[in-house]
N, CA, C and O atoms as CSV, one atom per row, in Angstrom:
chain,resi,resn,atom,element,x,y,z
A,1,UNK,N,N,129.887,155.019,133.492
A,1,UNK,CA,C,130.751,155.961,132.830
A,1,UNK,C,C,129.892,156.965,132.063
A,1,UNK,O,O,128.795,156.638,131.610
A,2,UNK,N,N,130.366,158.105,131.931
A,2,UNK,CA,C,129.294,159.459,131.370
A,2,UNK,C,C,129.983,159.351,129.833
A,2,UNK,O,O,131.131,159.110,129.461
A,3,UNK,N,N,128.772,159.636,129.148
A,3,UNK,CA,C,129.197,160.040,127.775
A,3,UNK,C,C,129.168,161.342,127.872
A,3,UNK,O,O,128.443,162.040,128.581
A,4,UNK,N,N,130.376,161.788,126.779
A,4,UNK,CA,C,130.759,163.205,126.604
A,4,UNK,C,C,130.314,163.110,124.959
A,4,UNK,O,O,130.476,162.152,124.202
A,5,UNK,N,N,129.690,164.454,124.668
A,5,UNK,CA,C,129.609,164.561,123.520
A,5,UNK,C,C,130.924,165.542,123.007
A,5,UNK,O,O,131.873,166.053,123.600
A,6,UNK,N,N,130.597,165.529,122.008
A,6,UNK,CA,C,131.864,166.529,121.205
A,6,UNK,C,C,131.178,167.181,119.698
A,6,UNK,O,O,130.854,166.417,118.789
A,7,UNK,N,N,131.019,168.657,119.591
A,7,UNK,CA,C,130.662,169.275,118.666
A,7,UNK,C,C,131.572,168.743,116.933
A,7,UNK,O,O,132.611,168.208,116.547
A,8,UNK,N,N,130.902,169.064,116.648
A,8,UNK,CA,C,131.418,168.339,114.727
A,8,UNK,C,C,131.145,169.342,114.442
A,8,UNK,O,O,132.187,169.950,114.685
A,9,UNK,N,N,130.263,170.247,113.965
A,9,UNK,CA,C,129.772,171.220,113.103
A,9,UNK,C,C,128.855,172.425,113.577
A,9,UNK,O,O,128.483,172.432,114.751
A,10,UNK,N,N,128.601,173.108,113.000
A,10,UNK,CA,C,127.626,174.422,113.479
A,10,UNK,C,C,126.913,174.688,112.328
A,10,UNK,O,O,127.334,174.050,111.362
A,11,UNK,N,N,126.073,175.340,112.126
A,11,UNK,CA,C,124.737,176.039,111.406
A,11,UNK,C,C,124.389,176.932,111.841
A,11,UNK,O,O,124.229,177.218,113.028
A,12,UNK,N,N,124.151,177.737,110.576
A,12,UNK,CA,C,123.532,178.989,111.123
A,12,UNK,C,C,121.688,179.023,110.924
A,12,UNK,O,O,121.085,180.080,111.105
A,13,UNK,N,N,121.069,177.938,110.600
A,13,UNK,CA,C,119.823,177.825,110.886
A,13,UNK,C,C,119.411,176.257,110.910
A,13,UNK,O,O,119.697,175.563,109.935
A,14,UNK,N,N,118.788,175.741,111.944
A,14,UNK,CA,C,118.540,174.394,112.779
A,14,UNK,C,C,118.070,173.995,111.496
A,14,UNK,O,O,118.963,173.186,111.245
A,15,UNK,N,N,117.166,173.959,110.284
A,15,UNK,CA,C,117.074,173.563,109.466
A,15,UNK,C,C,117.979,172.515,109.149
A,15,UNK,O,O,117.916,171.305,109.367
A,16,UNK,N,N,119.031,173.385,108.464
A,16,UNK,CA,C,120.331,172.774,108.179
A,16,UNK,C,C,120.774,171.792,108.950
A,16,UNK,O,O,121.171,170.801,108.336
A,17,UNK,N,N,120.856,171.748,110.642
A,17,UNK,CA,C,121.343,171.005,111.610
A,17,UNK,C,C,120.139,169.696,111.139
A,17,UNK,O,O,120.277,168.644,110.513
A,18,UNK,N,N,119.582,170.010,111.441
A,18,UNK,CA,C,117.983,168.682,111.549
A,18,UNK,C,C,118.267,167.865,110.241
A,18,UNK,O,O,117.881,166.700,110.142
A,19,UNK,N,N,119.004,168.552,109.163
A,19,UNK,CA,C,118.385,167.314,107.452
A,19,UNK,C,C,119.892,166.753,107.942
A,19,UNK,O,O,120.020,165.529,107.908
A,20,UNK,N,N,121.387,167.785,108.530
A,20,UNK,CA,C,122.330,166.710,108.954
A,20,UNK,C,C,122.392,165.699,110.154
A,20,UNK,O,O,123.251,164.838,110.350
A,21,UNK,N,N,120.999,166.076,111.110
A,21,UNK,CA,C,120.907,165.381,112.350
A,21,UNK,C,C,120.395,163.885,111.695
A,21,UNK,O,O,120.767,162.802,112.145
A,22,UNK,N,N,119.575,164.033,110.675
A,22,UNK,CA,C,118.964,162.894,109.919
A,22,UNK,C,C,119.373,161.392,109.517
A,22,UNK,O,O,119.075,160.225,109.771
A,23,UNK,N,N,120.395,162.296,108.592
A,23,UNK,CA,C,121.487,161.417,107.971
A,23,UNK,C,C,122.367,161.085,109.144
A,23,UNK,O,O,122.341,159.857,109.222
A,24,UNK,N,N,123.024,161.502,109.959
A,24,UNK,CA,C,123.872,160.733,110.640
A,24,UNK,C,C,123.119,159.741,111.748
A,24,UNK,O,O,123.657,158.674,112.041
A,25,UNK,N,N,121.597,160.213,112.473
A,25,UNK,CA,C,120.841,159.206,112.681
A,25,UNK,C,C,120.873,158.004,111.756
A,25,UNK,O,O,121.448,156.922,111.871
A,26,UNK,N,N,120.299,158.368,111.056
A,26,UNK,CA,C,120.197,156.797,109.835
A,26,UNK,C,C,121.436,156.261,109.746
A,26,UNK,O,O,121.315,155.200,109.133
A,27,UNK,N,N,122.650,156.464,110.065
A,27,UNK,CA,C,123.923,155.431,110.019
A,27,UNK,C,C,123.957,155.447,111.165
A,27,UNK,O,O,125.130,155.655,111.476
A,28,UNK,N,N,123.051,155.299,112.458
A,28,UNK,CA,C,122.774,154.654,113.927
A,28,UNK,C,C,124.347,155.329,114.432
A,28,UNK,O,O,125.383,154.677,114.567
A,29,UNK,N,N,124.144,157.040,114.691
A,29,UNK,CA,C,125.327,157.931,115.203
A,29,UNK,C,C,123.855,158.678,116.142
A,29,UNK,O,O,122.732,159.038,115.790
A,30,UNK,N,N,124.517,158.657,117.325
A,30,UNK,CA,C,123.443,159.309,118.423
A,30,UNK,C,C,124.169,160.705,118.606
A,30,UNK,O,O,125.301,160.860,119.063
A,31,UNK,N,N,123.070,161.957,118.044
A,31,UNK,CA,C,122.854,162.629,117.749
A,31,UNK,C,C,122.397,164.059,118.623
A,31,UNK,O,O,121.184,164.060,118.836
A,32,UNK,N,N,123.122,165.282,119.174
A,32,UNK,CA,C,122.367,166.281,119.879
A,32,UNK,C,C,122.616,167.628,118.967
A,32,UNK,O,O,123.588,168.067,118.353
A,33,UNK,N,N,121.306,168.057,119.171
A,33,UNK,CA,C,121.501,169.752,118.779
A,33,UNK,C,C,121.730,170.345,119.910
A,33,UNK,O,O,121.256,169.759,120.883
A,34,UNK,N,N,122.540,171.725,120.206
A,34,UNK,CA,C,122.773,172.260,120.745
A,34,UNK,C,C,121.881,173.948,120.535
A,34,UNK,O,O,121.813,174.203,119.333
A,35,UNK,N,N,121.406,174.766,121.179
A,35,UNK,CA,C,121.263,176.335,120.323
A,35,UNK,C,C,119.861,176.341,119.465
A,35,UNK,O,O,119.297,177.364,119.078
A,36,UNK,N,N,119.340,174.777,119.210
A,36,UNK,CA,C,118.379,175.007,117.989
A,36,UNK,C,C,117.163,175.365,118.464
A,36,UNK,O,O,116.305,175.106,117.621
A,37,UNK,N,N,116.684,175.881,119.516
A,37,UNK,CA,C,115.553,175.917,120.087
A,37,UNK,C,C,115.444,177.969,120.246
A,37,UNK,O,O,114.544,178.771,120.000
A,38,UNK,N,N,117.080,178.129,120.849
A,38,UNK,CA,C,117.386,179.470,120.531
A,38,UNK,C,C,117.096,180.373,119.404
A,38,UNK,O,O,116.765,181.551,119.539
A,39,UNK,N,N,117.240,179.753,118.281
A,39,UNK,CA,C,117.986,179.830,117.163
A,39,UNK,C,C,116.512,180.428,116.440
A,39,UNK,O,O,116.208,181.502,115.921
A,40,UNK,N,N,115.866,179.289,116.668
A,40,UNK,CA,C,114.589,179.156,115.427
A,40,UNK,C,C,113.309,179.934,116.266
A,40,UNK,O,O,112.130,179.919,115.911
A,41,UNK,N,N,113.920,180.680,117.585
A,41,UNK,CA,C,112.641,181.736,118.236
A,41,UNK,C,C,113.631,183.192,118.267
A,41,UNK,O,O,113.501,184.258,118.869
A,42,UNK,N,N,114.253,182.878,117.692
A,42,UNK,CA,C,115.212,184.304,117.242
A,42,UNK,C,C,116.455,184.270,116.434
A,42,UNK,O,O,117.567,184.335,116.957
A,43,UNK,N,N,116.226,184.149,114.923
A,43,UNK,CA,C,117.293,183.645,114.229
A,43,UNK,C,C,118.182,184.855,113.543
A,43,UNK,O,O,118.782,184.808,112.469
A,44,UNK,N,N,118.094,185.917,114.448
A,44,UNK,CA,C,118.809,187.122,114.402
A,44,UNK,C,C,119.918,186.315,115.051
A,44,UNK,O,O,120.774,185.839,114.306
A,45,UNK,N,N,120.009,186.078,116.566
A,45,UNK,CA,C,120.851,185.848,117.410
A,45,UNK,C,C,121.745,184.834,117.143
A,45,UNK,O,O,122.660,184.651,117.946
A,46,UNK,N,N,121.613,183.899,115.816
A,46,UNK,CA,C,122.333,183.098,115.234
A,46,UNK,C,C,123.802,182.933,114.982
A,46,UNK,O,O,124.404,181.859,115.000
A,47,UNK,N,N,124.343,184.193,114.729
A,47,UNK,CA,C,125.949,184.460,114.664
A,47,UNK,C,C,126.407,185.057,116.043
A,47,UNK,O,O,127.610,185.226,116.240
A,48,UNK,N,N,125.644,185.322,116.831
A,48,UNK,CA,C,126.286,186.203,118.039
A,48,UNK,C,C,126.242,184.921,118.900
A,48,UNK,O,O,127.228,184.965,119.636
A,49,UNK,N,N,125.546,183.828,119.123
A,49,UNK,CA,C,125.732,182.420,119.800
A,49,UNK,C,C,126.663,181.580,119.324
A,49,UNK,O,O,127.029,180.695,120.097
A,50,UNK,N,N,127.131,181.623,118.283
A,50,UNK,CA,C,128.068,180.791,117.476
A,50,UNK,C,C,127.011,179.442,116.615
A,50,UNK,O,O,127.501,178.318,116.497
A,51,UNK,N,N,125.885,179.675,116.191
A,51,UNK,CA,C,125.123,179.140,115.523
A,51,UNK,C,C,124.448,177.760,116.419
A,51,UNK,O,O,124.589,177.622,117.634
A,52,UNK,N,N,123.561,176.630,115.356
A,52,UNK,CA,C,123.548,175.517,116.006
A,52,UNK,C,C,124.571,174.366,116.228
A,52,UNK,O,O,125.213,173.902,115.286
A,53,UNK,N,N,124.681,173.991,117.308
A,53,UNK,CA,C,125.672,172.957,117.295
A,53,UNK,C,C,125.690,171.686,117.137
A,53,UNK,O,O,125.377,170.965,118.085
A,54,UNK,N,N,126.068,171.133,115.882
A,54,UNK,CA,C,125.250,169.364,116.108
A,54,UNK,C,C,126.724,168.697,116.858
A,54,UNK,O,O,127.894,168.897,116.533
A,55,UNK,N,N,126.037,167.648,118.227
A,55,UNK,CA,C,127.223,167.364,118.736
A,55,UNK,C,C,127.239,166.015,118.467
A,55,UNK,O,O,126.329,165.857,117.654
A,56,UNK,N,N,127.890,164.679,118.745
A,56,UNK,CA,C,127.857,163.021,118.814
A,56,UNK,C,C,128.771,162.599,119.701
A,56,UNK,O,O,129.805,163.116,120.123
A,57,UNK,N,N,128.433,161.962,119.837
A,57,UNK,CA,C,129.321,160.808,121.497
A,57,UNK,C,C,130.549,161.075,120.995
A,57,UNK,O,O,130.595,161.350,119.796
A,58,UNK,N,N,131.478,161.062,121.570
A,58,UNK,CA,C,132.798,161.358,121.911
A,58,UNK,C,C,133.790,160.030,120.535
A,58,UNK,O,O,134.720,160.320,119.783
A,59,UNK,N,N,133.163,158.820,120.685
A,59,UNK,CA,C,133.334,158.051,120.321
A,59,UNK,C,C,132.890,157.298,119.192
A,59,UNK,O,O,133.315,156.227,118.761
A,60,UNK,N,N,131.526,158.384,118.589
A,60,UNK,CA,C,131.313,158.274,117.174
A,60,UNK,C,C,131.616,159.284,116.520
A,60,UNK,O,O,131.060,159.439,115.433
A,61,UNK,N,N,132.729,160.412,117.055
A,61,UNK,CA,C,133.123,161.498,116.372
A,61,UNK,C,C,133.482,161.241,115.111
A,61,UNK,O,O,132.797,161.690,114.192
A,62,UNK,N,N,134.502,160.553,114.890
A,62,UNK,CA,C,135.456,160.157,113.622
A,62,UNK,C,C,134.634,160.020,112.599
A,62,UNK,O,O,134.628,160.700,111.573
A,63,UNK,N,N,133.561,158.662,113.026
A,63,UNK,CA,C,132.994,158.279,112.193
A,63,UNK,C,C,131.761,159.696,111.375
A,63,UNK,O,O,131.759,160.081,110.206
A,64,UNK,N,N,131.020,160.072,112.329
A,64,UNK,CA,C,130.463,160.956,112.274
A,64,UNK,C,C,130.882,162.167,111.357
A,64,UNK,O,O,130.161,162.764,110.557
A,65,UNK,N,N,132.285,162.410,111.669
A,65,UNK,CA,C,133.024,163.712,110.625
A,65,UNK,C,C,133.200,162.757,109.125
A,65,UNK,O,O,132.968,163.606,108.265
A,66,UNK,N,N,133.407,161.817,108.604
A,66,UNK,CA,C,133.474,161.099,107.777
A,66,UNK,C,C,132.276,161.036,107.030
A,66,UNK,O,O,132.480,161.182,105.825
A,67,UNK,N,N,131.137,160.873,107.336
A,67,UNK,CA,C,129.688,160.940,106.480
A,67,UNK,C,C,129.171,162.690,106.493
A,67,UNK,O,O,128.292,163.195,105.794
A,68,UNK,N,N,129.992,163.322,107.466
A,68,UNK,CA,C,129.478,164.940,107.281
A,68,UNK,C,C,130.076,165.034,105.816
A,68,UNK,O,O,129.437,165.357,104.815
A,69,UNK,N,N,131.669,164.632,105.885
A,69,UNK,CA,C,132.404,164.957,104.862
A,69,UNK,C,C,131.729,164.483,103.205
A,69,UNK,O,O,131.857,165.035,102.112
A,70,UNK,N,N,131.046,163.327,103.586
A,70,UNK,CA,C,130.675,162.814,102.275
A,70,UNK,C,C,129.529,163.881,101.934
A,70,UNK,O,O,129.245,164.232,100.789
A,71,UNK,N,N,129.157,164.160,102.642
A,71,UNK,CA,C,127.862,165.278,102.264
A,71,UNK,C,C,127.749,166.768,101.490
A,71,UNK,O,O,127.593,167.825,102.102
A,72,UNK,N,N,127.840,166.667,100.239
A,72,UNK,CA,C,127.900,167.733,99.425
A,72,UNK,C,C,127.907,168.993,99.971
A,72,UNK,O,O,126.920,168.812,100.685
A,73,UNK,N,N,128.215,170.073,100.196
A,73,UNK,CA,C,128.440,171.453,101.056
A,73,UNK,C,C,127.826,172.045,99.936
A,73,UNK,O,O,127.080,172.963,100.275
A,74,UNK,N,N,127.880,171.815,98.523
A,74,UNK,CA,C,127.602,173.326,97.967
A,74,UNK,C,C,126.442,172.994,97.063
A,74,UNK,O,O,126.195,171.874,96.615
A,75,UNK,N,N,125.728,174.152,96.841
A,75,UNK,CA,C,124.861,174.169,95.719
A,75,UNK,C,C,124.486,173.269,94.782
A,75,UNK,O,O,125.351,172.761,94.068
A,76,UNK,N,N,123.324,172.980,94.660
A,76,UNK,CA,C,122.521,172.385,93.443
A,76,UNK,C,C,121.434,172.922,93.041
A,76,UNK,O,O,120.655,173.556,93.752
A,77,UNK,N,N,121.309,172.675,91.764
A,77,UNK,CA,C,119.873,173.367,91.608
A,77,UNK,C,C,118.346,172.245,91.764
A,77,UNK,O,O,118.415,171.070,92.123
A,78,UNK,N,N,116.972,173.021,91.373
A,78,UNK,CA,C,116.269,172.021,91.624
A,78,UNK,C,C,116.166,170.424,90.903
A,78,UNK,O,O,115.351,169.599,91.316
A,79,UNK,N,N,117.141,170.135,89.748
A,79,UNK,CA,C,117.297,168.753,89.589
A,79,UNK,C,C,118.585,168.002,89.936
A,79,UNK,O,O,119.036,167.032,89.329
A,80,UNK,N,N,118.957,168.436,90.706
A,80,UNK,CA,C,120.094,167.907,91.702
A,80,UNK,C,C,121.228,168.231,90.851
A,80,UNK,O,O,122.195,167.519,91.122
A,81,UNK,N,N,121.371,168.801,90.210
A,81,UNK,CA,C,122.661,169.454,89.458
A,81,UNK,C,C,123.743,169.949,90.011
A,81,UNK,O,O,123.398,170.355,91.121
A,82,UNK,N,N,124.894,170.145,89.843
A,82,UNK,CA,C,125.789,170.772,90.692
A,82,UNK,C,C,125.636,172.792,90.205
A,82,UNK,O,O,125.888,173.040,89.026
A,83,UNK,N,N,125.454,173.366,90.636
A,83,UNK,CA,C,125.918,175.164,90.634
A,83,UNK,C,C,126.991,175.322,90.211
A,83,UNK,O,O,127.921,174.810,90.835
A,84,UNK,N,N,127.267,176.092,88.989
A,84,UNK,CA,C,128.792,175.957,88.579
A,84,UNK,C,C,128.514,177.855,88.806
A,84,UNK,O,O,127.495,178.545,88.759
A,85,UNK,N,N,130.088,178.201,89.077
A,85,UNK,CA,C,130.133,179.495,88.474
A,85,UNK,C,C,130.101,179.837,86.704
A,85,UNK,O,O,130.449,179.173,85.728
A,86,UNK,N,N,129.451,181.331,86.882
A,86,UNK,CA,C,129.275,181.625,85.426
A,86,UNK,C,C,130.697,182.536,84.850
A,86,UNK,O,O,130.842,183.057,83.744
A,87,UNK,N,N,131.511,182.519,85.843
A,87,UNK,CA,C,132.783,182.791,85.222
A,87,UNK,C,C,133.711,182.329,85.529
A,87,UNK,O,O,134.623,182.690,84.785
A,88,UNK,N,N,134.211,181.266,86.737
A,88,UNK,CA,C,135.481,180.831,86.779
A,88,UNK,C,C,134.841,179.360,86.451
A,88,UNK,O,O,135.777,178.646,86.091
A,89,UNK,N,N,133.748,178.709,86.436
A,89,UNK,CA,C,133.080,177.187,86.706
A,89,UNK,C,C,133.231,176.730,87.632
A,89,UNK,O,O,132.890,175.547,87.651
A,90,UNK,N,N,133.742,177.240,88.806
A,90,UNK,CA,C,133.871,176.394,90.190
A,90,UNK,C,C,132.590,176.185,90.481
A,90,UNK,O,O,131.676,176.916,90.098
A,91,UNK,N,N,132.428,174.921,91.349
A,91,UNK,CA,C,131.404,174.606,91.914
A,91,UNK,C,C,131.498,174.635,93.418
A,91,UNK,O,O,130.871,173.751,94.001
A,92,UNK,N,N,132.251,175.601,94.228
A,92,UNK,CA,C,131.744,175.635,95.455
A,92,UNK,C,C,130.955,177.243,95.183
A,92,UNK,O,O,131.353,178.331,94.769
A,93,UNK,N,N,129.866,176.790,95.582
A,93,UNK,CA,C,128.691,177.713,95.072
A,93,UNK,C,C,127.960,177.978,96.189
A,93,UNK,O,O,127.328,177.009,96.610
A,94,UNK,N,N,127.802,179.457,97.074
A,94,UNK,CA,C,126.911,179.217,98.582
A,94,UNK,C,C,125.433,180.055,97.875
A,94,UNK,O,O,125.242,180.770,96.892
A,95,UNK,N,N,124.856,179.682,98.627
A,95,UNK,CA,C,123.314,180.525,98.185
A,95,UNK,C,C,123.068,181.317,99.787
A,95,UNK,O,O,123.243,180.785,100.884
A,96,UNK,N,N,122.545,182.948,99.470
A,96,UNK,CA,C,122.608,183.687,100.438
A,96,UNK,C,C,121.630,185.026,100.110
A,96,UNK,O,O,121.568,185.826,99.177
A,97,UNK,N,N,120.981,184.858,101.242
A,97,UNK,CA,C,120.102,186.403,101.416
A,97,UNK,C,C,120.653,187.775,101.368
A,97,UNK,O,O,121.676,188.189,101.912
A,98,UNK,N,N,119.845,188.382,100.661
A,98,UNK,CA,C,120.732,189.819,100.260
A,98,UNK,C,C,119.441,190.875,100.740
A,98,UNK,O,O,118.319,190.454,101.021
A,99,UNK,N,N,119.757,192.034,100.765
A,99,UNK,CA,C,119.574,193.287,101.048
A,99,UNK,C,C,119.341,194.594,100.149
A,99,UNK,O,O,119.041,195.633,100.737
A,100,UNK,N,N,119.477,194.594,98.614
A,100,UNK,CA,C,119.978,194.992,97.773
A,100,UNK,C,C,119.064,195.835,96.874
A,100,UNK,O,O,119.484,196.556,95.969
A,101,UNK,N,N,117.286,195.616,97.333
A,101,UNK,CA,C,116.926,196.176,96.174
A,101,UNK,C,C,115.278,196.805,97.584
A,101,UNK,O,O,114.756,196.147,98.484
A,102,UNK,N,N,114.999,198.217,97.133
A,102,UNK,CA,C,113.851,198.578,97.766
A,102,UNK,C,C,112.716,197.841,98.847
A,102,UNK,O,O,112.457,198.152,100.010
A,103,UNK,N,N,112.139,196.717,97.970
A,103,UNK,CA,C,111.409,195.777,98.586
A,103,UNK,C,C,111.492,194.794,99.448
A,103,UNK,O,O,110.546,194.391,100.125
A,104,UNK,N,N,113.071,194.183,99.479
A,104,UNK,CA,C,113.843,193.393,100.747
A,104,UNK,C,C,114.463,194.455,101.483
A,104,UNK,O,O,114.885,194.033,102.560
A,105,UNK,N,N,114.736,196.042,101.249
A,105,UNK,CA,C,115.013,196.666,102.728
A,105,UNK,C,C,113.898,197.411,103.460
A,105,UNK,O,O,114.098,197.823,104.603
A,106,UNK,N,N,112.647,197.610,102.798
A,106,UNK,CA,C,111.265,198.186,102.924
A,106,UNK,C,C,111.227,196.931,104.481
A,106,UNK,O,O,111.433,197.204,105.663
A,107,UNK,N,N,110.772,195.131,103.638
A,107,UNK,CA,C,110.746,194.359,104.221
A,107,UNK,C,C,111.379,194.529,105.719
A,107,UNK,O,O,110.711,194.701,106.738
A,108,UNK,N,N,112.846,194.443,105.643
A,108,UNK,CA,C,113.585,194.232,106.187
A,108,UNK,C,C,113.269,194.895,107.473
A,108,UNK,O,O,113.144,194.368,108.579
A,109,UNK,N,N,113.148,196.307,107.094
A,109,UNK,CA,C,113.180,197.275,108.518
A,109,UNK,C,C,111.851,196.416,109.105
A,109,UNK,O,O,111.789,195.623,110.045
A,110,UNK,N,N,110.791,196.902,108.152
A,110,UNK,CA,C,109.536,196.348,109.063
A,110,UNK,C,C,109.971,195.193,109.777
A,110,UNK,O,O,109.944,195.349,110.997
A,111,UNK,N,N,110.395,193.994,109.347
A,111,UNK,CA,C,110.478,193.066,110.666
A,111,UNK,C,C,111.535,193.071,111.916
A,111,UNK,O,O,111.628,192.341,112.903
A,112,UNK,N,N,112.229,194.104,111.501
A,112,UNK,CA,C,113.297,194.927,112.543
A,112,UNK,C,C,112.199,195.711,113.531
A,112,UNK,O,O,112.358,195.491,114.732
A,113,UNK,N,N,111.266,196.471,113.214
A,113,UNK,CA,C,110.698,197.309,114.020
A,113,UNK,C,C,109.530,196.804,114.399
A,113,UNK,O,O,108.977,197.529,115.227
A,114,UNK,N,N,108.654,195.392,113.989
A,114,UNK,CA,C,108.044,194.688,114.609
A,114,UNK,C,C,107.915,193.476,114.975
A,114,UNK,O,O,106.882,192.871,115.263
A,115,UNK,N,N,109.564,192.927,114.954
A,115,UNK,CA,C,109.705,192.002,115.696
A,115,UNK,C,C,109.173,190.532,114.659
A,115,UNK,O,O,108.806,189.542,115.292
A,116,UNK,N,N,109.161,190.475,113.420
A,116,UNK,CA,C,108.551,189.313,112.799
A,116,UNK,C,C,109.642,189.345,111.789
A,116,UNK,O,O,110.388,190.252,111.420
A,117,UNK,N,N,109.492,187.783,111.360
A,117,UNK,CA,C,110.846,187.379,110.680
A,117,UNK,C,C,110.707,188.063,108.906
A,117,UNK,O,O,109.639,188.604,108.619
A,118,UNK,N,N,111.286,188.022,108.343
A,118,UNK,CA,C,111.110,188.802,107.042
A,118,UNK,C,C,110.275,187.877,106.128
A,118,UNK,O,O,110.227,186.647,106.111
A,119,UNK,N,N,109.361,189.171,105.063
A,119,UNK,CA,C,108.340,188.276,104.290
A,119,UNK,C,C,109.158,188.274,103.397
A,119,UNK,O,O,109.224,187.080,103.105
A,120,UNK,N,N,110.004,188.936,102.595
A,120,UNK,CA,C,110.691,189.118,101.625
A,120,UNK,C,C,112.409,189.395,101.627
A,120,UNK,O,O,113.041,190.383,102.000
A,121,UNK,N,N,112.874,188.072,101.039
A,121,UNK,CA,C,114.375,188.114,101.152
A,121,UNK,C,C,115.183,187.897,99.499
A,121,UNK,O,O,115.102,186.771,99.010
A,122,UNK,N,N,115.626,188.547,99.030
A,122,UNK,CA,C,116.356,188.054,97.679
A,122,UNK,C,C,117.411,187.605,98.136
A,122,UNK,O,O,118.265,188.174,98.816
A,123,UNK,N,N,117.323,185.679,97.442
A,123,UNK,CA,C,118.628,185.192,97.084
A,123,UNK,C,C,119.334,185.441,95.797
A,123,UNK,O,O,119.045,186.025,94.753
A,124,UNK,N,N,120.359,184.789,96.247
A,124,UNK,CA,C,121.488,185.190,95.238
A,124,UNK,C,C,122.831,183.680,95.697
A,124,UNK,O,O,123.015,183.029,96.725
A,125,UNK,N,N,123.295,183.676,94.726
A,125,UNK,CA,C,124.314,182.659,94.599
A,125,UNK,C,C,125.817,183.201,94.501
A,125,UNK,O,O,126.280,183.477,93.395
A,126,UNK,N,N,126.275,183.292,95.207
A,126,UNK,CA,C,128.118,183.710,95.301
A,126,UNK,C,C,129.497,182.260,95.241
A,126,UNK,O,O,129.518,181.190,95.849
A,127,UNK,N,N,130.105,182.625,94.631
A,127,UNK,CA,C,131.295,181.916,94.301
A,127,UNK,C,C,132.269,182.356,95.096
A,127,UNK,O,O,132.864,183.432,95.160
A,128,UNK,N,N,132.378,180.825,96.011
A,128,UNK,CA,C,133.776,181.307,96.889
A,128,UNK,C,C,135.208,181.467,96.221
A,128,UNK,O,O,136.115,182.123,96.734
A,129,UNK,N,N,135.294,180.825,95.081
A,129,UNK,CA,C,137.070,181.389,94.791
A,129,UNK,C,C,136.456,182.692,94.038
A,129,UNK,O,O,136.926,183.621,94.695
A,130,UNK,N,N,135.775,183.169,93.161
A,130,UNK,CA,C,136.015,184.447,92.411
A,130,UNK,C,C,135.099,185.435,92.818
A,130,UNK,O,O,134.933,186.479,92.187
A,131,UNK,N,N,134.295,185.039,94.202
A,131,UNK,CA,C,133.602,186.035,94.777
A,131,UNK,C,C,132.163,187.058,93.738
A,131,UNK,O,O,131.707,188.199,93.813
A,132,UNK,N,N,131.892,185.799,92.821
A,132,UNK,CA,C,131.072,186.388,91.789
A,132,UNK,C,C,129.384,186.060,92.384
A,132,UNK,O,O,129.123,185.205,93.230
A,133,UNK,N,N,128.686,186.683,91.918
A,133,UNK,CA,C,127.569,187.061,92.620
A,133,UNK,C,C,126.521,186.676,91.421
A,133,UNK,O,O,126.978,186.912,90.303
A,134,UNK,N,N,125.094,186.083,91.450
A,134,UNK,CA,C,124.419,185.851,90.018
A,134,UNK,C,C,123.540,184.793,91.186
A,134,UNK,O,O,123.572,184.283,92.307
A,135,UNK,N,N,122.657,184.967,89.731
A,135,UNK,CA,C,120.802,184.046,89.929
A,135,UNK,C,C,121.070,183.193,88.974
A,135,UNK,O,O,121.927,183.369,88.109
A,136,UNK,N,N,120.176,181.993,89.110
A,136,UNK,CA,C,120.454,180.969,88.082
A,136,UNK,C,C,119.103,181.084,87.660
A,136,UNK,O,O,118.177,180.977,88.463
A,137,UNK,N,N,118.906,181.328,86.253
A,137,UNK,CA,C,117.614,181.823,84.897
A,137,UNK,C,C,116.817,180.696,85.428
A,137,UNK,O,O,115.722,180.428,84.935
């Protein structure tokens, strides 16, 4: 009989896929990336593929979506803290590359026009319910 896998999740950089390919390895869930080989020799092409795909046997799906679920989605800082917003306190908190200031669009073009991934990216932290934008000091 053939095993069928079945997609659980996507990423937009194999990174991400690999620390969740990890953890669901270690609770003995057999494990495929899909895209990540794509992905990480051109991680422009990341949203136009529909990202990486982590898939699992058909039959450790359930289980599999169950330990994704336990797995924190949002922000911490470097002592494992939760990211609160600085004006509503929510803590679904995404961290994201921006565009915004001389030296990340200087950057930017150059690795647009020679083909190399960017030396310089400013993050920034956004709040999904109040759409607020901020660095943590």
């Amino acid at each position: 009989m053939s095993e069928i896998f079945k997609t659980i999740a996507r990423f937009q950089y194999s990174m991400e896929a690999q620390i969740v390919k990890g953890r669901l390895e270690a609770e003995g869930i057999q494990v495929f990336l899909s895209d990540n080989l794509t992905i990480d020799t051109d991680p422009l092409v990341s949203h136009a593929i529909g990202g990486v795909k982590l898939k699992v046997l058909s039959r450790q799906a359930l289980e599999a979506q169950h330990i994704l679920e336990s797995i924190k989605k949002y922000s911490i800082d470097d002592d494992g803290n939760t990211v609160n917003c600085p004006n509503c306190k929510s803590e679904k908190i995404e961290l994201f590359s921006t565009i915004k200031d001389a030296k990340s669009l200087f950057w930017f073009i150059f690795g647009v026009l020679f083909s190399t991934l960017p030396f310089y990216t400013k993050h920034k932290y956004r709040c999904e319910n109040c759409k607020t934008e901020f660095d943590l000091k």
